[in-house]
Steps between C-alpha positions, in 0.01 A plus 500: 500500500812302617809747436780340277814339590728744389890345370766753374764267312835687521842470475762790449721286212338535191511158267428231774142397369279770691272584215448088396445458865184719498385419214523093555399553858164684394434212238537265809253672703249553179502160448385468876210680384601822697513847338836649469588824450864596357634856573840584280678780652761465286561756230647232273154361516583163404235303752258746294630454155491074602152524559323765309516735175505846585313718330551889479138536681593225788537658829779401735663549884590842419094613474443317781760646731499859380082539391163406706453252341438119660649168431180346280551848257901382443502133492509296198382166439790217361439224264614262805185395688423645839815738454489864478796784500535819622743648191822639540565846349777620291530823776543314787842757556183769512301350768800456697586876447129559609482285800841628640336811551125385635440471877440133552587425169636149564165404607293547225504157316367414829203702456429392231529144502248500809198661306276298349749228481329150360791264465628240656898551477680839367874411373709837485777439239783802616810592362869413619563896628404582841235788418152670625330255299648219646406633869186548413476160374608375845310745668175299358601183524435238753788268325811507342693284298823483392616310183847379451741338234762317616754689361749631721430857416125466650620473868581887466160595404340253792717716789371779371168402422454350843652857627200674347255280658658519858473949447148424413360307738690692774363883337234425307286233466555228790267284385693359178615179544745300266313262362854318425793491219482254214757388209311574183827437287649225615781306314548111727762398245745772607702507817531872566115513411464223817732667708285818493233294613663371772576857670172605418342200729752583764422881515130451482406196582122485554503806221520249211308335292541148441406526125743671298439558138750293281630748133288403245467650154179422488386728761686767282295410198175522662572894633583526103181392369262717832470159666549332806678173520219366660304587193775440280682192559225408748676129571864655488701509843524866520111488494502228772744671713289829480254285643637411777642808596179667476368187766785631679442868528138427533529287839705705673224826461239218604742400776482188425 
């Protein structure tokens, strides 16, 4: 069984589009025919609550970190095709706690994720803080990716994001690689917005994707309603841009 490509999508400022990034870039690679797997490790669990209905009964990261149990007893099946999720729980302070104190506790996603795997792509959704969970993500991951807005405010949490990576790699797990940075709120009419662009290309200049993903309301009204854009608004621009950015993302793990 080929072992998955692994892709933590991170950023450590909160509102720049992370959670619509997964979600969109999952529908991409579903509609590629390739089974995706979403894990939230956010305790706001809204990549879960986009996707699924949870249910008292449903099972979620927490029993899979802290019990013996394996990813096929945990994971839930979406209403998106090919797309499944890994749910977020409501604790996630409490698994923190637990894996602060566990020997080798950042590497247990890892675990995990390699047993009896049968995706094709895992997407970890994180959250903005710098926590256990969020090294453990990277820990597992072949991939990272970091989404922006082009607000001013977001070059703060790229420094440090790209800080996180660098202790990482160097400690931890040197075979991460980032996979690149992309704008996934992106206003072209406004002249800070551009400028922001502009030092982002100049900082990281074979970091960036080419597509950037214009604001749309639309995209905001899909998330509403569970949906992808693609599924959505299937013609729309925001769908068409998610496209491409998938291709994107795509070639460079194929190298091509």
């Amino acid at each position: 069984m080929k072992p998955p490509t692994i892709l933590t999508i991170t950023q450590r400022k909160g509102g720049v589009g992370k959670t619509t990034t997964t979600l969109n870039l999952a529908s991409v690679l579903a509609e590629m025919n390739y089974r995706v797997l979403i894990v939230d490790l956010d305790d706001q669990q809204n990549t879960t609550r986009s996707v699924s209905s949870l249910v008292e009964s449903t099972k979620t990261i927490e029993d899979l970190l802290l019990k013996d149990l394996t990813l096929k007893d945990v994971v839930v099946q979406t209403d998106w095709q090919n797309v499944y999720i890994l749910p977020a729980s409501s604790n996630l302070s409490g698994v923190v706690k637990y894996l602060d104190g566990e020997v080798g506790g950042h590497l247990i996603l890892k675990e995990k994720l390699v047993k009896d795997n049968d995706f094709d792509f895992v997407l970890i959704d994180t959250s903005p803080s710098l926590n256990i969970l969020v090294i453990n993500a990277l820990c597992a991951s072949r991939y990272m990716f970091i989404p922006l807005s082009s607000k001013y405010l977001s070059l703060q949490g790229l420094s440090q994001t790209i800080e996180s990576f660098k202790k990482v790699t160097d400690r931890l797990n040197p075979d991460l690689k980032l996979l690149g940075i992309g704008f996934v709120q992106h206003d072209k009419r406004n002249v800070l917005a551009n400028e922001v662009v502009e030092q982002v290309k100049e900082a990281f200049p074979n970091d960036l994707f080419k597509t950037m993903i214009g604001i749309n309301i639309k995209i905001e009204e899909a998330q509403v309603k569970k949906q992808s854009i693609l599924s959505y608004a299937p013609d729309d621009r925001g769908a068409e841009q998610y496209r491409e950015l998938g291709k994107e993302i795509l070639a460079k793990i194929q190298g091509v």
